[in-house]
C-alpha positions as CSV (number, residue, x, y, z in Angstrom):
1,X,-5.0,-17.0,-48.8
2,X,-6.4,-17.1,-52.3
3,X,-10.2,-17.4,-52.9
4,X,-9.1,-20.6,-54.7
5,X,-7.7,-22.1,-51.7
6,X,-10.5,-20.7,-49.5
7,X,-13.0,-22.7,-51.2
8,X,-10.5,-25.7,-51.1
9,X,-10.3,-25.6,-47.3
10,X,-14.4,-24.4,-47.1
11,X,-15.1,-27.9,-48.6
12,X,-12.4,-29.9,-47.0
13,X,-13.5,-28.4,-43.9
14,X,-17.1,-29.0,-44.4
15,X,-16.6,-32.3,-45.8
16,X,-14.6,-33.4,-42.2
17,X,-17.9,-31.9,-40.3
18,X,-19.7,-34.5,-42.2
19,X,-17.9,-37.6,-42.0
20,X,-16.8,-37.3,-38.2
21,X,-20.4,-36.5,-37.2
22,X,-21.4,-39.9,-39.5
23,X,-23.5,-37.7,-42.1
24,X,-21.3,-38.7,-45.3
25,X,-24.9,-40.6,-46.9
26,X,-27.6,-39.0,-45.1
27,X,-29.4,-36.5,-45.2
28,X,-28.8,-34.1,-47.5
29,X,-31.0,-31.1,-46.8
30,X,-28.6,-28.8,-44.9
31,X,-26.3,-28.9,-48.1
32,X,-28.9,-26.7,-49.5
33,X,-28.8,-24.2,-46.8
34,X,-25.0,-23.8,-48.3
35,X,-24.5,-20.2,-50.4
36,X,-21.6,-20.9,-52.1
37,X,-22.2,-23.2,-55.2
38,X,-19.1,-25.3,-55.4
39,X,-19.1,-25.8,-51.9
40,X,-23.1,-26.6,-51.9
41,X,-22.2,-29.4,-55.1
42,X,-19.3,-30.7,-53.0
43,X,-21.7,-31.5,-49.8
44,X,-24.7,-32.7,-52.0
45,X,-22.2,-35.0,-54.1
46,X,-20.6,-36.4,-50.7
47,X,-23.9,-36.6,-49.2
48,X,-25.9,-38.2,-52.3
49,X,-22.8,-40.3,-53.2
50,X,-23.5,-38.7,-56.5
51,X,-20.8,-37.8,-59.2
52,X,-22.8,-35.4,-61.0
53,X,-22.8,-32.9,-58.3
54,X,-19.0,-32.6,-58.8
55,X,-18.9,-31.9,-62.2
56,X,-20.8,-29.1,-61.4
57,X,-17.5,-27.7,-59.5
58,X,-16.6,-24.8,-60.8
59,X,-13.2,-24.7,-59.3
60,X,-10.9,-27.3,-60.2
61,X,-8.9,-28.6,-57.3
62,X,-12.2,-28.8,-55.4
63,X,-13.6,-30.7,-58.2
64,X,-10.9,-32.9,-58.3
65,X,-11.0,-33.4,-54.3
66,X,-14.8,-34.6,-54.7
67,X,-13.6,-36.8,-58.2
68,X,-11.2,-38.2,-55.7
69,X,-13.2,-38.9,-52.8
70,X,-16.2,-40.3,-54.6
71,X,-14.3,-42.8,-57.2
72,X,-11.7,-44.0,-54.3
73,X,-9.0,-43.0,-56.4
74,X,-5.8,-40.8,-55.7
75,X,-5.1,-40.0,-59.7
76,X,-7.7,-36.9,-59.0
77,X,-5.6,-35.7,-56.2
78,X,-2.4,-35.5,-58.0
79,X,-4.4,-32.8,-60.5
80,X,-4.9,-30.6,-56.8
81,X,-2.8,-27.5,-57.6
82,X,-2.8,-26.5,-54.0
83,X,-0.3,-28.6,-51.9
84,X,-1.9,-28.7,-49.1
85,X,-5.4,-29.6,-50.5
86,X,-3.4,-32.1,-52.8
87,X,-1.7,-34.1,-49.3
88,X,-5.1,-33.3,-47.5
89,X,-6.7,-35.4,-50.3
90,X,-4.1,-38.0,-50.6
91,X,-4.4,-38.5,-46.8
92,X,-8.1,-38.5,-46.6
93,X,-8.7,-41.0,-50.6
94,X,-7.7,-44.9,-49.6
């Protein structure tokens, strides 16, 4: 697996944890215990229901996951280079 795609399925996996455990708004403090930066903005932007933190991304598809996820729109998954990121999104964006 690419680092790429390892950060895609870090964030999409990380994301999961926080919506089945009902975290998606709250408390945002254990984002910040997150190392890696894109994965760190993803949780904070999910968390904070905050775009900005996604346009700090670095890496695209994960960028365009959290785009997707926070606008409610599948456009942003169809730019998900990875397949199976890409279906993950347009499974998990209404």
């Amino acid at each position: 697996m690419h680092a790429k795609q390892s950060i895609v399925v870090i964030s999409l996996l990380a994301l999961a944890l926080l919506l089945l455990n009902g975290l998606a708004q709250a408390d945002a403090s254990n984002c910040y215990a997150i190392k890696n930066d894109d994965s760190k903005n993803h949780c904070l932007a999910i968390a904070k229901n905050t775009k900005s933190y996604c346009y700090s991304i670095h890496e695209q598809d994960t960028k365009n996951l959290c785009l997707a996820q926070l606008s409610n729109q599948k456009s942003y998954c169809y730019s998900i280079r990875s397949s199976d990121a890409k279906n993950q999104c347009l499974a998990i964006v209404r």
